[in-house]
C-alpha positions in Angstrom: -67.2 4.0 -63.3 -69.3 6.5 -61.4 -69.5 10.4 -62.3 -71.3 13.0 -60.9 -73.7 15.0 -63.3 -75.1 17.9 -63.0 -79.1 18.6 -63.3 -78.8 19.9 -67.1 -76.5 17.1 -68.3 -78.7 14.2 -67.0 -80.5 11.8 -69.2 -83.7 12.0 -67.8 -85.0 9.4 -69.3 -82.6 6.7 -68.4 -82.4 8.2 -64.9 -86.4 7.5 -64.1 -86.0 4.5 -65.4 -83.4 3.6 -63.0 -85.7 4.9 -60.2 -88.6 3.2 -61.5 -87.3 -0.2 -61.5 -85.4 0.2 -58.0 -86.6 -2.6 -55.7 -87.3 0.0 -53.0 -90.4 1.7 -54.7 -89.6 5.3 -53.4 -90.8 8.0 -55.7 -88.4 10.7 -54.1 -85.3 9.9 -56.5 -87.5 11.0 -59.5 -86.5 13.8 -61.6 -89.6 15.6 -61.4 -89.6 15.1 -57.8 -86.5 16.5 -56.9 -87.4 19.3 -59.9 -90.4 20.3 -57.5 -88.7 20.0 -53.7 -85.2 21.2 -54.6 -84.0 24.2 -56.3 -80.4 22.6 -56.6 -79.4 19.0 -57.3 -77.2 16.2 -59.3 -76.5 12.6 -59.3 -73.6 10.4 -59.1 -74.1 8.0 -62.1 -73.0 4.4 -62.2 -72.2 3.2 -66.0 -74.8 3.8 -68.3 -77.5 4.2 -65.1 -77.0 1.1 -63.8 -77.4 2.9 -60.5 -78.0 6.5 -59.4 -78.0 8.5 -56.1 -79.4 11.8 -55.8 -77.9 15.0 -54.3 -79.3 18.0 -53.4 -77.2 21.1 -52.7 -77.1 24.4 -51.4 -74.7 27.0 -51.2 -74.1 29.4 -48.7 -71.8 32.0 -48.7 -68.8 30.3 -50.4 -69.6 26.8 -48.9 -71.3 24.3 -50.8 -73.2 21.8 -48.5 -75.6 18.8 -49.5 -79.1 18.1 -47.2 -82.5 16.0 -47.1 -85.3 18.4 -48.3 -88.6 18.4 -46.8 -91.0 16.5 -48.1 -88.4 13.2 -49.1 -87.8 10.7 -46.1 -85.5 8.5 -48.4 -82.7 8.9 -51.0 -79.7 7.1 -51.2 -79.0 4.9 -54.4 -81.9 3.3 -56.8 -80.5 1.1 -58.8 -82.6 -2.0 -60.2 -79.9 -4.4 -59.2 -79.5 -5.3 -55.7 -77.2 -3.1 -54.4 -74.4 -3.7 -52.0 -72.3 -2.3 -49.1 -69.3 -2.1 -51.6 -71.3 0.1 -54.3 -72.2 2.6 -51.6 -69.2 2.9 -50.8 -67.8 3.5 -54.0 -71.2 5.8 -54.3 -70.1 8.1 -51.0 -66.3 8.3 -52.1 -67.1 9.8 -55.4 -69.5 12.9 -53.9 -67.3 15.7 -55.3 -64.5 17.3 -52.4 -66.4 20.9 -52.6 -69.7 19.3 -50.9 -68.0 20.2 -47.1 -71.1 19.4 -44.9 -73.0 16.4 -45.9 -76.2 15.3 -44.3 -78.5 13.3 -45.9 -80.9 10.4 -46.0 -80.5 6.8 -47.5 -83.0 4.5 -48.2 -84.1 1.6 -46.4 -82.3 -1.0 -48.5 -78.9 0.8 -48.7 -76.6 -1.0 -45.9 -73.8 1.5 -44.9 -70.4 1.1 -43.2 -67.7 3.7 -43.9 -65.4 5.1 -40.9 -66.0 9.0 -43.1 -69.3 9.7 -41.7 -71.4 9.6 -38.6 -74.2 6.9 -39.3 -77.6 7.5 -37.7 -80.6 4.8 -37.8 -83.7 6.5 -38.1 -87.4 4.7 -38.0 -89.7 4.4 -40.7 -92.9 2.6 -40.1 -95.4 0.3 -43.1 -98.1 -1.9 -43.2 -98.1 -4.6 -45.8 -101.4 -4.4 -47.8 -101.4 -7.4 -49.3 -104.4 -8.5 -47.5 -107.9 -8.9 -46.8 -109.4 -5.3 -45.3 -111.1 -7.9 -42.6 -107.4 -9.4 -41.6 -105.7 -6.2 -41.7 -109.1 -4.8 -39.0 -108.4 -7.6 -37.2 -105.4 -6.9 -36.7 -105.4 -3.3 -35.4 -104.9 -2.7 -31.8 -107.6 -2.2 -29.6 -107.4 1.5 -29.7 -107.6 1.8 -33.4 -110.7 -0.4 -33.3 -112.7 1.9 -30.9 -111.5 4.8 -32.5 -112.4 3.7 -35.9 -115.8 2.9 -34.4 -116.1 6.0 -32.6 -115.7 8.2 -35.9 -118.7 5.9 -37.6 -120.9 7.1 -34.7 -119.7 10.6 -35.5 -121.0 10.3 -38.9 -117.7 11.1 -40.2 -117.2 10.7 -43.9 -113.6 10.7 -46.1 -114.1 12.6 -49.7 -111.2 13.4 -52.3 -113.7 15.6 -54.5 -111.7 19.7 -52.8 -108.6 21.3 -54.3 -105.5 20.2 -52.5 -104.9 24.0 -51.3 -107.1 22.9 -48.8 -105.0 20.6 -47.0 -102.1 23.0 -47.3 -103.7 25.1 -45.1 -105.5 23.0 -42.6 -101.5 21.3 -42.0 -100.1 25.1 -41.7 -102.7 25.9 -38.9 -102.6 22.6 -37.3 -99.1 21.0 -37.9 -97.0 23.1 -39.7 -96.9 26.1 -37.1 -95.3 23.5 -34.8 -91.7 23.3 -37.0 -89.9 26.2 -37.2 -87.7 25.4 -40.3 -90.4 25.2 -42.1 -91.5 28.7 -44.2 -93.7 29.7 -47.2 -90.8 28.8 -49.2 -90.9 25.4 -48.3 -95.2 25.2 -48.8 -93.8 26.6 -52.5 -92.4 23.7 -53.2 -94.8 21.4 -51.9 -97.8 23.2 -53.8 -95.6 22.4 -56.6 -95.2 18.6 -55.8 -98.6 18.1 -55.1 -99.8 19.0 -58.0 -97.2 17.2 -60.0 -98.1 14.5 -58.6 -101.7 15.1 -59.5 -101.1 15.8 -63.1 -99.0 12.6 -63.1 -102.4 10.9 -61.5 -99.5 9.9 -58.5 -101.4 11.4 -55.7 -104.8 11.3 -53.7 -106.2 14.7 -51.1 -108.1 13.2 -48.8 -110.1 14.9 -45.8 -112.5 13.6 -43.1 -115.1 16.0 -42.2 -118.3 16.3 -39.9 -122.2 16.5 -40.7 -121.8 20.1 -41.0 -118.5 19.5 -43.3 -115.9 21.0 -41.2 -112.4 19.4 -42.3 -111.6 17.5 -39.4 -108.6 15.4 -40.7 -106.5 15.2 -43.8 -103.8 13.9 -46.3 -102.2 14.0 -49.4 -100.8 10.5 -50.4 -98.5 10.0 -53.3 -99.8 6.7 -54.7 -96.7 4.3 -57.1 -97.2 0.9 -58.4 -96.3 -0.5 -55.2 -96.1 1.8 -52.2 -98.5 4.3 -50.7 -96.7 7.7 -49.4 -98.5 9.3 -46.1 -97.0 12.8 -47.2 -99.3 15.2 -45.4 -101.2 14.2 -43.0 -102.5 17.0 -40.1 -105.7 16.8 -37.7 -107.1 19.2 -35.3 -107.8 19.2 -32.0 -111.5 18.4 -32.0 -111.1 15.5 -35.0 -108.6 13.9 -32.3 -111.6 14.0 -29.7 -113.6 12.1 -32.2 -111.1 9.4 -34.3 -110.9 11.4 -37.6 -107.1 10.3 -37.9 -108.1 6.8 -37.7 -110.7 7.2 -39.8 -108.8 8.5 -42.8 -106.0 5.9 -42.2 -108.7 3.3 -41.9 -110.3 4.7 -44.8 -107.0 4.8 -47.0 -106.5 1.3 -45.9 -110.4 -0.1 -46.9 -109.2 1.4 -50.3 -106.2 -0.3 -51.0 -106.9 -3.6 -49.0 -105.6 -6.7 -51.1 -103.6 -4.8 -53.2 -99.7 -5.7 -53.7 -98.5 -1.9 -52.1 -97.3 -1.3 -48.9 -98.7 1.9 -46.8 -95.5 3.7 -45.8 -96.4 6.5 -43.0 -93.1 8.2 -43.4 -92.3 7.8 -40.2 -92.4 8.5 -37.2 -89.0 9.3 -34.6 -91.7 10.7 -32.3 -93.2 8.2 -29.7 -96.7 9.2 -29.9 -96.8 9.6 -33.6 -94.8 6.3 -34.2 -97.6 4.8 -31.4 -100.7 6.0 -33.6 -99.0 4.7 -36.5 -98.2 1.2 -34.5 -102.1 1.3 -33.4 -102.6 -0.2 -37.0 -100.6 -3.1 -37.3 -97.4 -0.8 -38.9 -94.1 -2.4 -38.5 -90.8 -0.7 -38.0 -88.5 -0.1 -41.0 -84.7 1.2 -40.7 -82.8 3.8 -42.9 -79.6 5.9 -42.1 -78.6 9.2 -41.6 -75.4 9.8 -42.5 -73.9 12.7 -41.7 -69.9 14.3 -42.5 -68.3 18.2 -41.0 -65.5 19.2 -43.3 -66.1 22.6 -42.9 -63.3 24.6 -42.4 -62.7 25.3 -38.3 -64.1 29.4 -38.6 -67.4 27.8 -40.5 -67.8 24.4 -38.7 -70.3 26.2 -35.6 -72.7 27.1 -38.7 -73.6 23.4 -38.9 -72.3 21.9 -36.0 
């Protein structure tokens, strides 16, 4: 049997859990996650949280609607059993009638056919650390190499020891002003996450800055047992002239080199993002949009 619950009536503990032993290692399907990047949400619940799939609601007007917040890639179900085409189904038939417009993200290991939605791929792209730091060099692209190189001659150095706030401000100026949908309510909610995730000791701020310490390039990254999250990352013009993005993905990389995590960058749909990404050896990874216009026909050009 699968029910939907709402926030307040959810065992948390059972539902992290859930999350926690999901063969997909995604942190976004936490509870305290979706506490700090969502102001609405409940699950549909399989059993006794044999599997659980996150959704996140809004309402506007008199229309209830369900979305992807910023700052999560990946929902979908978590269940620690493998799960199957037939349990997502059963998972997407039992999202309650008043959700009217539906788009939102699975993850990676959720395969989806149903004829009641439009199904989108979308591109992730990971490196597999589980390696020597020497192997995973040598397997850079050229570009990454020189770049990596070029930094060192730079002097360029990576330190974790400045408040987070930091970085929230050097993506506004430098990445955030470039997305529209994205307001001071939306940095409220990732001040809130990122230091969560601190507090939680989930998460790493890391900058690249010059001999003078100007901030050059920099990250927050949401560190689980097994997968490294490349949540914020944000240069400026001058670190590109020099290679401080590859130096702090090379950096993040030395770190965790051998280790049994993967580095997921979170993306990237956008060729010369996905390209820098690529430059390190990153291989492509698929998840679905899926996507579902009930609204009634005066309301249907709102989302349309």
């Amino acid at each position: 049997m699968i029910n939907y619950l709402k926030r307040e009536e959810i065992d948390e503990s059972k539902w992290n859990r859930c999350v926690e032993l999901s063969a997909s290692n995604l942190p976004y399907g936490f509870t305290w996650y979706l506490d700090c990047v969502s102001e609405h949400w409940g699950g549909l619940v399989k059993e006794d949280y044999e599997a659980v799939f996150p959704l996140v609601w809004r309402k506007r007007l008199f229309i209830h609607y369900l979305y992807q917040p910023f700052f999560t890639q990946q929902l979908g179900i978590f269940s620690g059993r493998e799960s199957d085409e037939n349990l997502l189904t059963s998972m997407l038939d039992a999202i309650p009638a008043r959700f009217r417009f539906i788009e939102v993200n699975l993850n990676y290991l959720n395969q989806v056919k149903h004829g009641g939605f439009e199904i989108i791929p979308r591109t992730n792209l990971c490196l597999d650390l589980n390696h020597s730091y020497d192997k995973l060099f040598h397997n850079y692209h050229d570009n990454a190499r020189r770049n990596v190189h070029k930094a060192e001659k730079n002097r360029l150095r990576a330190r974790s020891d400045f408040h987070p706030e930091i970085i929230t401000e050097f993506f506004k100026a430098n990445t955030g002003n470039k997305i529209p949908e994205l307001g001071e309510y939306h940095y409220g909610h990732l001040r809130e996450l990122m230091n969560e995730t601190l507090q939680r000791k989930a998460g790493n701020a890391m900058g690249v800055f010059d001999e003078k310490d100007n901030l050059m390039a920099a990250g927050f990254f949401i560190i689980t047992e097994k997968r490294i999250i490349n949540l914020l990352p944000s240069i400026d013009d001058e670190g590109k002239e020099i290679g401080a993005g590859f130096y702090l993905i090379d950096h993040l990389i030395r770190q965790h080199a051998g280790s049994q995590k993967v580095l997921d960058f979170e993306g990237s749909m956008i060729p010369s993002i996905a390209r820098f990404y690529k430059s390190f050896g990153a291989q492509e990874q698929t998840y679905w949009r899926l996507r579902r216009n009930n609204l009634p026909w005066f309301a249907k050009w709102m989302k349309e």
